[in-house]
MDTraj code that builds the backbone (N, CA, C; nanometers):
import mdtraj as md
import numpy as np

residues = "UNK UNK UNK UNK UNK UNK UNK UNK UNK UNK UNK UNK UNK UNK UNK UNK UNK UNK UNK UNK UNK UNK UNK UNK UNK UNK UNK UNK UNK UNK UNK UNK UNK UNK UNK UNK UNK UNK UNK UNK UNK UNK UNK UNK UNK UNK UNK UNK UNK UNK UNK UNK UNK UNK UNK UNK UNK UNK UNK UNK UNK UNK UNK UNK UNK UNK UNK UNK UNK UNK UNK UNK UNK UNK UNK UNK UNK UNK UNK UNK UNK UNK UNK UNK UNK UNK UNK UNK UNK UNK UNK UNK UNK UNK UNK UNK UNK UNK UNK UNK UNK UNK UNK UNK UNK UNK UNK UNK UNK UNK UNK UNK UNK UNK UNK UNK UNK UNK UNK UNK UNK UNK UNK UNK UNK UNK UNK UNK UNK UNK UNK UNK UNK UNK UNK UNK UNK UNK UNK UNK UNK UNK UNK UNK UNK UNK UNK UNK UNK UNK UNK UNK UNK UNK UNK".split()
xyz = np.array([
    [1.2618, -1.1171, 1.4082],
    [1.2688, -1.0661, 1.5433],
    [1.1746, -0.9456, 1.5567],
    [1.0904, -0.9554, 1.6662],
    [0.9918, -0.8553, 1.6685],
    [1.0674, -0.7415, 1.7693],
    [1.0095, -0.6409, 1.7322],
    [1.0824, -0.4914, 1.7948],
    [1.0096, -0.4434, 1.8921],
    [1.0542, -0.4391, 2.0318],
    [0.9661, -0.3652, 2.1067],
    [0.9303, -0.2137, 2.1281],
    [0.8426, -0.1862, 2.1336],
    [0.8126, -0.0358, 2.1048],
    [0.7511, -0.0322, 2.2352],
    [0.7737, 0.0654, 2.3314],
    [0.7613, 0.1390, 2.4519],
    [0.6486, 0.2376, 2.4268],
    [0.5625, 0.2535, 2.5195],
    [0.4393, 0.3171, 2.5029],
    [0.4267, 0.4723, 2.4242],
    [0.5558, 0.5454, 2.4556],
    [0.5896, 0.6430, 2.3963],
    [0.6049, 0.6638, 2.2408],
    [0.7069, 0.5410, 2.1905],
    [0.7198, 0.5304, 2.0515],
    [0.5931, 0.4575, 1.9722],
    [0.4587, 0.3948, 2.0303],
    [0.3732, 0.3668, 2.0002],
    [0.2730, 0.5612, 2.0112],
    [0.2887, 0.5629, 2.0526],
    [0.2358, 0.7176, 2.0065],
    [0.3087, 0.8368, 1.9532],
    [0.4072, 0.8185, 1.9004],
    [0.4900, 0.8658, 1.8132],
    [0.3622, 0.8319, 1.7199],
    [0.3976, 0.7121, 1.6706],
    [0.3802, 0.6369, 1.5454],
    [0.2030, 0.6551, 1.5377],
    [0.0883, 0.6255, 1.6255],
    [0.0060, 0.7169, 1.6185],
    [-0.0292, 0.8278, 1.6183],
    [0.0533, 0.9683, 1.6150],
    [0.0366, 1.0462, 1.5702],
    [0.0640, 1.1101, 1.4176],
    [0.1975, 1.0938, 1.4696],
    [0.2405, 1.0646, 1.3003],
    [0.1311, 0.9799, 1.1710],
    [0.0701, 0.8553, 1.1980],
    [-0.0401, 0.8315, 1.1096],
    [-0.1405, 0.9300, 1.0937],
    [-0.1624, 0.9612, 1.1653],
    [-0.2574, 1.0698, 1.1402],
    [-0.2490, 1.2193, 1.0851],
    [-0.1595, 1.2522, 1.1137],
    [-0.0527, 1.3302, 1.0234],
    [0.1048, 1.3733, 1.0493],
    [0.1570, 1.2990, 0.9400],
    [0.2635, 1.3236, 0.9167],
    [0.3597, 1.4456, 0.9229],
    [0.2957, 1.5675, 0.9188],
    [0.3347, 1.6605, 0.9092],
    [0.3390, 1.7291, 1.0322],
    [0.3116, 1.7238, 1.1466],
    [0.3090, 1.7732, 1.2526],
    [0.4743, 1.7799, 1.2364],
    [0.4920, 1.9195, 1.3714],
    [0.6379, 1.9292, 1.3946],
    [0.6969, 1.8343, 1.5229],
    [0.8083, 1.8289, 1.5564],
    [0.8721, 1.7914, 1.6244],
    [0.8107, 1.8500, 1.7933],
    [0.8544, 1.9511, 1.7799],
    [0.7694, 2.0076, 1.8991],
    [0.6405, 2.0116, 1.9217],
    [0.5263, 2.0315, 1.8228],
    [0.4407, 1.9938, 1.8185],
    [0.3868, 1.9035, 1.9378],
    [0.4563, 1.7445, 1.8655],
    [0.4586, 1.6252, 1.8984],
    [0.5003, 1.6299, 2.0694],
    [0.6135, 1.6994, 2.0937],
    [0.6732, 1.7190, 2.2299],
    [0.5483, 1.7673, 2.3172],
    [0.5029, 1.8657, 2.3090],
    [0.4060, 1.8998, 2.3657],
    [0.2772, 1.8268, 2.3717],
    [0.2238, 1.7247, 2.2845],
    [0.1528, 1.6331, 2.3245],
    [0.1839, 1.5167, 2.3901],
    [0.3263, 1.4981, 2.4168],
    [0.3579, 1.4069, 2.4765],
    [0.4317, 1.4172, 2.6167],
    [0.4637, 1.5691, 2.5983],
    [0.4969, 1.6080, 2.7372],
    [0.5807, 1.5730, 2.7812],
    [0.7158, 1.5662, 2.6628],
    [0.8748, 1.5495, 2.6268],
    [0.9146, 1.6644, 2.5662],
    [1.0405, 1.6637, 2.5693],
    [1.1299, 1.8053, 2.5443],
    [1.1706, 1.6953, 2.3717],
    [1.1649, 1.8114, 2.2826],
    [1.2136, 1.7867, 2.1650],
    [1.3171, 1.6587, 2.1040],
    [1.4269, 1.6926, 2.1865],
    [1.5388, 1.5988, 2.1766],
    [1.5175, 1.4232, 2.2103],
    [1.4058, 1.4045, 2.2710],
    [1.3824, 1.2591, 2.2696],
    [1.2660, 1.1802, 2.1890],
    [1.2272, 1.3026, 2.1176],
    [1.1364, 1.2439, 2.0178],
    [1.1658, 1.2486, 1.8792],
    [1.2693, 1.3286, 1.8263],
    [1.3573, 1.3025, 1.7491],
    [1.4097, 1.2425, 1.7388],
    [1.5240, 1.1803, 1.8576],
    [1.5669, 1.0583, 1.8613],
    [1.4699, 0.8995, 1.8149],
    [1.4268, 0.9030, 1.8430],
    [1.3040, 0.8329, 1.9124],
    [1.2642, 0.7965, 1.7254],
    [1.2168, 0.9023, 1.6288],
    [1.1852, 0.8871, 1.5223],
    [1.3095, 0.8229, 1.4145],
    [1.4049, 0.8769, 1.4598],
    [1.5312, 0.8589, 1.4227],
    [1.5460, 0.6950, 1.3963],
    [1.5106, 0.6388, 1.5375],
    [1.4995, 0.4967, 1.5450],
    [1.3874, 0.4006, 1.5066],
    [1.2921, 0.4418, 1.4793],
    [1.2054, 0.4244, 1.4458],
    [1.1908, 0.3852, 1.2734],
    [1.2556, 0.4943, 1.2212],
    [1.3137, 0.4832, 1.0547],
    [1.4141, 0.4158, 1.0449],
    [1.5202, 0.4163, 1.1357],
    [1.6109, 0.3275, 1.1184],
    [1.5689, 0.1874, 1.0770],
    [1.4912, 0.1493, 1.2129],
    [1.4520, -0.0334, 1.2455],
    [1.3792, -0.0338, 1.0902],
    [1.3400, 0.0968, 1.0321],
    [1.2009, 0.0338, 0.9374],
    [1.0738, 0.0300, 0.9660],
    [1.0666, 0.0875, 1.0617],
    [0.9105, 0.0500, 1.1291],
    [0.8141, 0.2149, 1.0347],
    [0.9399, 0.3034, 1.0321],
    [0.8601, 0.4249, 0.9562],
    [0.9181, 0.4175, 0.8494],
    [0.8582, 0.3683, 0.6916],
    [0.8683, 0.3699, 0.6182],
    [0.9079, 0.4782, 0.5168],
    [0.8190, 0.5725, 0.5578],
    [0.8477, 0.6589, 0.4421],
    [0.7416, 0.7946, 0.5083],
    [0.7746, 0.9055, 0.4378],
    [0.6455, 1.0053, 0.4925],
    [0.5647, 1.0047, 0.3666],
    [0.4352, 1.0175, 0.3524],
    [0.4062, 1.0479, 0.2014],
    [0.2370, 1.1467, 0.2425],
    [0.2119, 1.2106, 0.1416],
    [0.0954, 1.2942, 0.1224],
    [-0.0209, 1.1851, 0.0355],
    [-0.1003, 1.1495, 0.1166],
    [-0.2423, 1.1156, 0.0248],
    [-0.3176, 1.1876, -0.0269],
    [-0.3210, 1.0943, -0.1775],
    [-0.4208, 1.1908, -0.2649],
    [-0.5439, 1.1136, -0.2746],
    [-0.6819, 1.2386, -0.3172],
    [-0.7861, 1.1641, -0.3108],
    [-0.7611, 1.1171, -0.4480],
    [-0.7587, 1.0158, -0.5027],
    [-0.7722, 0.9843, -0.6560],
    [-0.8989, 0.9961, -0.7334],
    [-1.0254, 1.0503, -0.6824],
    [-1.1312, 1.1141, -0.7385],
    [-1.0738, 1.2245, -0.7835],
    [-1.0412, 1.3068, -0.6961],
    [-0.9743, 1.4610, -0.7167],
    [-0.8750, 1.4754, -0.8612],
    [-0.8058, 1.3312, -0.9022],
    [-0.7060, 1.3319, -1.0000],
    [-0.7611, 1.2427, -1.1285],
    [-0.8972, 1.2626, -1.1407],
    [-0.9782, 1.1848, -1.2234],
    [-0.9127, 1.0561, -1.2238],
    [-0.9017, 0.9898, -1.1190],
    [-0.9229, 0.8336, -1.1161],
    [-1.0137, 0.7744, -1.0230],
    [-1.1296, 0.7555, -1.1387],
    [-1.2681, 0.7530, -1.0267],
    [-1.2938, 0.5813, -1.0170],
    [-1.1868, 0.4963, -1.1350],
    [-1.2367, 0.3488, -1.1174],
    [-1.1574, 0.2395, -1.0118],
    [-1.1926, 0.1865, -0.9151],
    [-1.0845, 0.0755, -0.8657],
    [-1.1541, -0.0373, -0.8627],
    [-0.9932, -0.1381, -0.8956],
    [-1.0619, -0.2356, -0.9737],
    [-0.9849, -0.3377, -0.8684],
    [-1.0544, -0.4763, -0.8023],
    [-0.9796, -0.5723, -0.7617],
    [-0.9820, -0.6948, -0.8674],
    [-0.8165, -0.7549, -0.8928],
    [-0.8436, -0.8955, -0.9855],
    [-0.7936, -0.9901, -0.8924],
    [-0.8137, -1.0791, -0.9050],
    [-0.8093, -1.1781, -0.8498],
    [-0.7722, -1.2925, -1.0251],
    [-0.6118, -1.2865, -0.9765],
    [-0.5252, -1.3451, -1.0915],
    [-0.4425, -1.4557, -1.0391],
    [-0.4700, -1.5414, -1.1370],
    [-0.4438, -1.7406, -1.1234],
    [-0.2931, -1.6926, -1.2601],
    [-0.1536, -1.7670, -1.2039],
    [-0.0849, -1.7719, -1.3092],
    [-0.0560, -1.8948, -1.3214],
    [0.0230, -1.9781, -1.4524],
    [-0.0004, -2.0758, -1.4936],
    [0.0984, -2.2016, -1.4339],
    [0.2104, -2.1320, -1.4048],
    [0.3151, -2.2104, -1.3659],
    [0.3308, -2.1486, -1.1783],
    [0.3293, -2.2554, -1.1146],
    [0.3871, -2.1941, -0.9266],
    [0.5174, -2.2266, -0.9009],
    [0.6504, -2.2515, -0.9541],
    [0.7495, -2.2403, -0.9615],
    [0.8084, -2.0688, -0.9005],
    [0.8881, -2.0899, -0.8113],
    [0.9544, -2.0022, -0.7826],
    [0.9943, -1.8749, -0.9065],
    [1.0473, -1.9582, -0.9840],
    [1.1013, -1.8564, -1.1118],
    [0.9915, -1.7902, -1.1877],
    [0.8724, -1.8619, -1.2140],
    [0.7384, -1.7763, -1.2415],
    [0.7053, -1.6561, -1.1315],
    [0.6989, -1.7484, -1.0188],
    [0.5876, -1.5905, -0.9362],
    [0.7001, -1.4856, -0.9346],
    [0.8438, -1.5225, -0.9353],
    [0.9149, -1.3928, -0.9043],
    [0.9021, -1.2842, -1.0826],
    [0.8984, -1.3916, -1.1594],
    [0.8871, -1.3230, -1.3232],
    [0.7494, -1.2401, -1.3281],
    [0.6512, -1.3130, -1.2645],
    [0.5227, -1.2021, -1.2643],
    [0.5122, -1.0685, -1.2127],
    [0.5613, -1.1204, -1.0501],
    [0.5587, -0.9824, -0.9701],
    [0.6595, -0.8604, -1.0129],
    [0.7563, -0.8998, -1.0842],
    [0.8826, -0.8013, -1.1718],
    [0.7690, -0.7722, -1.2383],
    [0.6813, -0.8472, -1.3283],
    [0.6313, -0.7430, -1.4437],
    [0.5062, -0.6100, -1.3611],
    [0.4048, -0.7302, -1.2733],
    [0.3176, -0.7053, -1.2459],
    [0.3373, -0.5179, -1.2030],
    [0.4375, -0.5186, -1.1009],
    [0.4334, -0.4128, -1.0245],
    [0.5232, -0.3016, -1.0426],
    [0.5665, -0.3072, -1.2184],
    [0.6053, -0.2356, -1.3049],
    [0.5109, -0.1389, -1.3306],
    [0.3614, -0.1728, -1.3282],
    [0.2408, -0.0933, -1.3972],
    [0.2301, 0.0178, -1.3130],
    [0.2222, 0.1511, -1.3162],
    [0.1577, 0.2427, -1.2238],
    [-0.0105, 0.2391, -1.1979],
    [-0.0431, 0.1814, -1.2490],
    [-0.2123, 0.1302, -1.2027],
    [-0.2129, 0.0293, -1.1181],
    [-0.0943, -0.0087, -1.1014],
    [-0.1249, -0.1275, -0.9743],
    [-0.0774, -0.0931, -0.8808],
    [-0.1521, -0.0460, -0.7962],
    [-0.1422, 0.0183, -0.6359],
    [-0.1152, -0.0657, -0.5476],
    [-0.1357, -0.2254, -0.5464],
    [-0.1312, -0.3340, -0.4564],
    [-0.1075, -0.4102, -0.5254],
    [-0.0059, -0.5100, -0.4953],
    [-0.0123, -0.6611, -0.5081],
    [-0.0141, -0.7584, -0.4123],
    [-0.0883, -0.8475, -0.3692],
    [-0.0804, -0.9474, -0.3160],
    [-0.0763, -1.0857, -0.3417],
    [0.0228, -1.1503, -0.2691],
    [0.0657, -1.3206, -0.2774],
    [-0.0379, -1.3556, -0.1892],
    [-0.1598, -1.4665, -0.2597],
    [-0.2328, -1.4968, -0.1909],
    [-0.2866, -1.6388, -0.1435],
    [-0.3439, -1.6777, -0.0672],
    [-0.3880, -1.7979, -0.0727],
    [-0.5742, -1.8294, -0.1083],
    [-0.5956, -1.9254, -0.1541],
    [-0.7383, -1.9378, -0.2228],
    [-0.7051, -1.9852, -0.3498],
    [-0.8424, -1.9593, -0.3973],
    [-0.8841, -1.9506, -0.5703],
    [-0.8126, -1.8867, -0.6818],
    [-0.7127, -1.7982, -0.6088],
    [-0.6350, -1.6774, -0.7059],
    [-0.4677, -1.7203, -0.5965],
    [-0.4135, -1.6793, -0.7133],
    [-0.2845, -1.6916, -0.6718],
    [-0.2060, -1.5067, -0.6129],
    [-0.2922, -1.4114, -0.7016],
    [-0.2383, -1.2759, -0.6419],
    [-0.3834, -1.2351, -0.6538],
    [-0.4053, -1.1253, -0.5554],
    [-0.5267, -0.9845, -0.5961],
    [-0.4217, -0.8994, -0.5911],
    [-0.4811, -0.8373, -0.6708],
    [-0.4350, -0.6873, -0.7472],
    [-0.5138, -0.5739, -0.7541],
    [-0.4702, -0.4596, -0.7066],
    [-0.5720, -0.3739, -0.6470],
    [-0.5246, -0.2202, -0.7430],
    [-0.5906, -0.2267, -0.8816],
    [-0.5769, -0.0954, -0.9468],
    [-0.6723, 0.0213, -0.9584],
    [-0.6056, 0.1113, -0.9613],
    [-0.7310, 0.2574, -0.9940],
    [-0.6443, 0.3472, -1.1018],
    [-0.7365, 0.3369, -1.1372],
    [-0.7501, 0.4094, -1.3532],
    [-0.8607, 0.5056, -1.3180],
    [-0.8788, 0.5698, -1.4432],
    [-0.9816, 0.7005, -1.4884],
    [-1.0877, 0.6026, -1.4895],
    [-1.1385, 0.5232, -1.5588],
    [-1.2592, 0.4872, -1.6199],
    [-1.2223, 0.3478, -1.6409],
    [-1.3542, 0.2914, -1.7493],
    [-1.3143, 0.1725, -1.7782],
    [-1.2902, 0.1406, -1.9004],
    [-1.2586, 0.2644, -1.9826],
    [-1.1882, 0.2353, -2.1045],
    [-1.0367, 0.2320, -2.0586],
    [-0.9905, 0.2888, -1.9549],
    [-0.8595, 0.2572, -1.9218],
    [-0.8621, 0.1079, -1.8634],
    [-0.9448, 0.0602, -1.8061],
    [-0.9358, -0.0182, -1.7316],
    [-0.8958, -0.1507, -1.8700],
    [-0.9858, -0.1695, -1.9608],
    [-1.0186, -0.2285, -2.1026],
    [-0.8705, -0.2610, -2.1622],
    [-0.7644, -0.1137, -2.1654],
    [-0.6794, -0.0166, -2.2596],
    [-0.5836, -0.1542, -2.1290],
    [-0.5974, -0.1604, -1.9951],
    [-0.5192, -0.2092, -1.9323],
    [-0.4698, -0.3845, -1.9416],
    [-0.6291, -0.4503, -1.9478],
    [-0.6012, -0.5591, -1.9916],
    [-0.5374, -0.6048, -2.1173],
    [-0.6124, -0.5170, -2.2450],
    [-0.5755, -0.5402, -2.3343],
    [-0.4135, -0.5252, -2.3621],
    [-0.3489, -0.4526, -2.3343],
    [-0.2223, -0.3855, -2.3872],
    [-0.1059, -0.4343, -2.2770],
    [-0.1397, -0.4862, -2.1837],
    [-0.0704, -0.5070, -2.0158],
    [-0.0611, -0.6537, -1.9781],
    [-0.1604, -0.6731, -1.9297],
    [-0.1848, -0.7492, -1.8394],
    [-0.1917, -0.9166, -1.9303],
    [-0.2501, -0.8710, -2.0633],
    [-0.2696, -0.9992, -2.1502],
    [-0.1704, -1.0214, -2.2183],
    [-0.0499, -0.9133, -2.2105],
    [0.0828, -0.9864, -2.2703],
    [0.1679, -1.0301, -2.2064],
    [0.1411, -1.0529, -2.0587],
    [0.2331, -1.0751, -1.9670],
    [0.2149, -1.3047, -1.9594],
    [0.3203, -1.3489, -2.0311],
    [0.2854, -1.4877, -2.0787],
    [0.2825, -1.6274, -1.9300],
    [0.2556, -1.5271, -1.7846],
    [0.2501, -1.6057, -1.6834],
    [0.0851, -1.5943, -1.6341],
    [0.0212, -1.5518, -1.7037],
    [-0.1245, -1.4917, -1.6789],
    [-0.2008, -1.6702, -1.6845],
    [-0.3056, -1.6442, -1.6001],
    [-0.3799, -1.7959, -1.6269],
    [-0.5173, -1.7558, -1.6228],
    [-0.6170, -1.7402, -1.5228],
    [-0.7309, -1.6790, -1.4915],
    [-0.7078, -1.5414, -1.4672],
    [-0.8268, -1.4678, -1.4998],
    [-0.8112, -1.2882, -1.4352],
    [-0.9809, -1.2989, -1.3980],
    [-0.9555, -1.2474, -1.3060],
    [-1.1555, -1.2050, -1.2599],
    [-1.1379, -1.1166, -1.1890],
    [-1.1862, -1.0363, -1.2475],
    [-1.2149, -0.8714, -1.1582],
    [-1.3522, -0.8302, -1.1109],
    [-1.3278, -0.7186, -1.0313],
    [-1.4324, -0.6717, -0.9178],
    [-1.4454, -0.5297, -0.9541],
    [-1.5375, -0.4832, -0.9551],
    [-1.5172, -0.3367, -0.9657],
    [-1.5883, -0.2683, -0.8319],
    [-1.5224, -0.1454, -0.7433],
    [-1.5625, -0.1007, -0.6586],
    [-1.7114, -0.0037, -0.6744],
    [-1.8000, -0.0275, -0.5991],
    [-1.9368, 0.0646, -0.6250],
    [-1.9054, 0.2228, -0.4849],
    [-1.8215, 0.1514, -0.3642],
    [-1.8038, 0.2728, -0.3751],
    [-1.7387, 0.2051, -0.2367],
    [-1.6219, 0.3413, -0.1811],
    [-1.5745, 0.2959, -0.0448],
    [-1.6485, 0.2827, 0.0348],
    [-1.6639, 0.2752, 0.1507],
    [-1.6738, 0.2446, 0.2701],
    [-1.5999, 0.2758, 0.3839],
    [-1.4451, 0.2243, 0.4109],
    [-1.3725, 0.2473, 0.4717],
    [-1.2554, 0.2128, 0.3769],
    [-1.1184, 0.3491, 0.3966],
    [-1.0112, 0.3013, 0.3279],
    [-0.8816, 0.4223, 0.4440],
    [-0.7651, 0.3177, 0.4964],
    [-0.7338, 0.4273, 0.5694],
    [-0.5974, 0.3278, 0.5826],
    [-0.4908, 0.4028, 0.5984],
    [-0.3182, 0.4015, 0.5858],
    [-0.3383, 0.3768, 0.7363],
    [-0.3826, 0.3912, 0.8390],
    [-0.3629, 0.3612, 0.9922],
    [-0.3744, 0.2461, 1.0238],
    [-0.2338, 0.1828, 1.0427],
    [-0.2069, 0.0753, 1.1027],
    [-0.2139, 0.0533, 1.2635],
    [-0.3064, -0.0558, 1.3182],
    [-0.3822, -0.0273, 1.4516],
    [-0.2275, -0.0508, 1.5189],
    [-0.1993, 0.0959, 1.6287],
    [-0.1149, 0.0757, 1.7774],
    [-0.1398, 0.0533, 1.8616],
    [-0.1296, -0.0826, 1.9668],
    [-0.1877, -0.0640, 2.1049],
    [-0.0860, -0.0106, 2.1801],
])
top = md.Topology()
chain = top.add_chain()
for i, resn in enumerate(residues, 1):
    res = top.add_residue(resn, chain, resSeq=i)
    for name in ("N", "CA", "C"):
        top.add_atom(name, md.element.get_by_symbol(name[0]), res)
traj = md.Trajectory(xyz[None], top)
């Protein structure tokens, strides 16, 4: 069931992407509401699920993790009880920032960032190659962003 969001709570939620941290009033005053209905308003918003979570982005250059890596991983068996046994292991790893169930040539991409590529090496080897649902792995390595951004489009 899709949730309707009223022009107001669609700019909640665009502001808030853009930063999270703004205050309550803040927000009131750009919207040219008194406090108490935009609180509410967020209130419901987290409730339905639609606001997940607040979180602070880090640059991961800044935290010496200068490598990201996309794989594009085939596992051996497509049985229900496999993909759910992979994704338990898969997204156990703290280098795996993304997983995706996919359709194509690969059954998941996997979207990690490590220091380098001796971690990256340290990852297959020790990780990823003992996990006994593995079939193909082909990875990508990023040359450099372009565009990368948490803002999910509001009309």
């Amino acid at each position: 069931m899709e949730i309707q969001l009223d022009q107001t709570d669609r700019s909640i939620l665009r502001i808030l992407q853009n930063d999270s941290r703004v205050t309550i009033k803040e927000m009131a005053k750009q919207l040219n509401l008194s406090t108490t209905p935009i609180f509410e308003r967020m209130k419901k918003l987290e409730k339905w699920g639609i606001i997940k979570q607040y979180v602070a982005l880090v640059d991961p250059s800044k935290v010496g993790k200068t490598l990201t890596v996309f794989i594009n991983l085939s596992i051996k068996e497509h049985d229900k009880k496999s993909i759910n046994a992979f994704v338990k292991a898969i997204v156990k790893f703290p280098e795996v920032v993304e997983c995706h169930h996919i359709t194509g040539n690969a059954d998941f991409l996997i979207k990690l960032i490590l220091e380098n590529i001796e971690a990256y090496n340290q990852f297959i080897l020790e990780k990823l190659s003992l996990l006994p649902y593995i079939g193909r792995v082909e990875s990508r390595f990023s040359l450099s962003v372009r565009k990368a951004t948490t803002v999910i489009p509001i009309d």
